[in-house]
N, C-alpha and C positions, 0 to 999 in steps of 0.2 A: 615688690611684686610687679611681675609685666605684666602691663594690659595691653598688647598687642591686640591686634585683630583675629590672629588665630586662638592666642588664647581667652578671650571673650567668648566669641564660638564656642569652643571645648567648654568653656564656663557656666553656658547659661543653662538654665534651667530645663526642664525636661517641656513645659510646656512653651515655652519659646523656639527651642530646637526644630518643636512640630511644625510653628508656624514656618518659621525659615527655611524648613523640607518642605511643605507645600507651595510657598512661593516660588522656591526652587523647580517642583513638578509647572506651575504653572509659567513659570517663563520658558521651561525647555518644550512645552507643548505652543506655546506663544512662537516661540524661534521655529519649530518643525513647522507648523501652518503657514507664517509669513516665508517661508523658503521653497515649498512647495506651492503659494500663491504665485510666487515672484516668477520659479521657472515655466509656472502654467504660463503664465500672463508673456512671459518671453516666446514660448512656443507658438502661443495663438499669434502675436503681432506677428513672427517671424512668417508662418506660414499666409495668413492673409496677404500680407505684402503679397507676395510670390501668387498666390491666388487671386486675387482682383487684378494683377497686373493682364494677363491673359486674359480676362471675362469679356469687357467690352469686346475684343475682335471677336470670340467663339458666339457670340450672343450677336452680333451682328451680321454673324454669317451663319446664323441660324442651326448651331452646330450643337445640339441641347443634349445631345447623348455622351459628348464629348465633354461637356459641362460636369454632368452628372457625374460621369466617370473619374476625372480631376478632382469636384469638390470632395468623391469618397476617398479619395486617396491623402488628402489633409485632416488628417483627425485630431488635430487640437487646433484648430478653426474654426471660431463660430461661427464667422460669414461664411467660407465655404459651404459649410453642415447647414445652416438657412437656404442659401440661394441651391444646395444640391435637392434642399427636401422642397421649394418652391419650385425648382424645373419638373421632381419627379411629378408635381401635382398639376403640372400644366400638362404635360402627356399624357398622363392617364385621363384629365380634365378633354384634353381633344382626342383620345379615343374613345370614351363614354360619349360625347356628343356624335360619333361619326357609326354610333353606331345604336340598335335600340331591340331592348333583350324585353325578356314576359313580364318582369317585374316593371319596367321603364316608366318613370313617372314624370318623365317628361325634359325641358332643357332645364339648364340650371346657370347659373351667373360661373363663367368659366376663373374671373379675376377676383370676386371673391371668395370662391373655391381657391385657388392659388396664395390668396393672403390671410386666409385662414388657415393653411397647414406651414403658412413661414410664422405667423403668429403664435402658432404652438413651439413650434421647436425656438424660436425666438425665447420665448420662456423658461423654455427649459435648459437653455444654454445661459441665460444669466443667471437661475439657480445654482446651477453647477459653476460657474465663476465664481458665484458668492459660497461658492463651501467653504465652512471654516471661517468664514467672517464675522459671525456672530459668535465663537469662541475667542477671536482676537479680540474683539469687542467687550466680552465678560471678563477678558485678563483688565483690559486695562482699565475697566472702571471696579474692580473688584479686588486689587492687588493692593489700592491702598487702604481700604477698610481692614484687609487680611493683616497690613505691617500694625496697625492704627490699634487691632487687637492684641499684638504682640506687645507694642508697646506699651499699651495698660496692666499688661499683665507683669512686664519689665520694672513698670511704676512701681505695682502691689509689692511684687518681690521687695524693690529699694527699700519700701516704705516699712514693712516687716523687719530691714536691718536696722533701723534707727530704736535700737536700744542703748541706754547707758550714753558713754561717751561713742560715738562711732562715729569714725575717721574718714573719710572720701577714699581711704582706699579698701575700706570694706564697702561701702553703699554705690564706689564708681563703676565695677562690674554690672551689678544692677542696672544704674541707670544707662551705662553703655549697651547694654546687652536692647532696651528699652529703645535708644534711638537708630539702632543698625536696625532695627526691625521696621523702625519707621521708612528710615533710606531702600530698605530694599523692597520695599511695598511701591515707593515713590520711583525710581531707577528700573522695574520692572514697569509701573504703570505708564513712563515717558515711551518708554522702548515699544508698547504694546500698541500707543494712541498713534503712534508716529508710521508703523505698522497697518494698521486699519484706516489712517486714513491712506497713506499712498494703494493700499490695495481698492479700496472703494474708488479713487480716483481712475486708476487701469480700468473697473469694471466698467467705471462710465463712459471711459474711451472706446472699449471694444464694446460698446451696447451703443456706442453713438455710428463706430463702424457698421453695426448691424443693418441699423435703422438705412445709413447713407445707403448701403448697396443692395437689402431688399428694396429701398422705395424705386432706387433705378431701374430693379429687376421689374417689379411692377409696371414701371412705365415703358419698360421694352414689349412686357406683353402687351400693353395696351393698344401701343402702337401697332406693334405685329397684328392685331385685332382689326384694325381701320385699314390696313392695306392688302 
């Protein structure tokens, strides 16, 4: 009798099949998330690059429309998207000061108005980099409980063959069918852990980018404030 690999497969039981269809579903949603992280995460660095490289001169020559107008034009950049929505709120921040309507309750702190609308969208741009990370995260600590139950079940099966004389080549399907479920619970959960951490690690690169070039941006207004 062949125990190949394929024929184990074809062999096992109806409820082991299930399991190894659902690990199946969950490593191919595991793969789509990590590949769609990867090219997000390529996009954002790629355009940030290109986008901070230009900032200092345009912020230095006090060119904040031309700012604005650039960072809208980088949309998978989360610094651009911070430092576009922190310029939009410093201009509207110095025309609400320069000017004073029926409602008008008076001045208001222009830089903490400015680091409160980059701290929102700051937020909401590392949300959106963490998409899907908490599904990478459920494969890989979940896949191998999934094999773990395959396995037992792989076991029962075996154990149900040991009737009379019974030979390893009736009880080996069984317990083979019981250890592939294990490996692929284990070879899905590597692939998943190894996945979610390199994606957690990009998110805290571009969330440390964030940080670097709004606090810059802050400190341009500041300055621009005293002089």
């Amino acid at each position: 009798m062949d125990h190949s690999l394929v024929d184990i497969l074809k062999n096992m039981s109806i409820a082991v099949q299930i399991v190894m269809i659902f690990m199946l579903g969950m490593s191919i949603y595991m793969a789509y998330r990590v590949i769609d992280r990867i090219i997000t995460f390529s996009k954002a660095a790629g355009e940030t690059v290109r986008f901070v490289l230009g900032l200092r001169e345009q912020l230095k020559n006090q060119r904040y429309d031309e700012v604005q107008r650039v960072a809208q034009s980088f949309r998978y950049s989360p610094v651009a998207k911070v430092v576009g929505a922190g310029t939009a709120a410093y201009r509207q921040g110095q025309d609400a000061l320069s000017k004073q309507g029926p409602n008008d309750v008076g001045d208001f702190d222009l830089v903490d108005s400015v680091n409160r609308a980059i701290e929102r969208v700051k937020e909401r741009e590392v949300s959106s980099l963490r998409k899907g990370l908490a599904g990478i995260g459920t494969v890989a600590t979940a896949t191998p409980f999934v094999g773990l139950f395959g396995t037992v079940i792989g076991i029962i099966n075996a154990f149900a063959l040991l009737k009379g004389n019974a030979t390893i080549e009736v009880i080996g399907p069984a317990i083979a069918e019981a250890l592939y479920a294990t490996a692929g619970g284990l070879l899905i959960a590597i692939f998943a852990a190894m996945g979610y951490n390199y994606c957690t690690s990009r998110v805290e690169e571009l969330t440390v980018d964030m940080n670097d070039v709004s606090s810059e941006f802050l400190d341009h207004i500041l300055r621009e404030g005293r002089s």
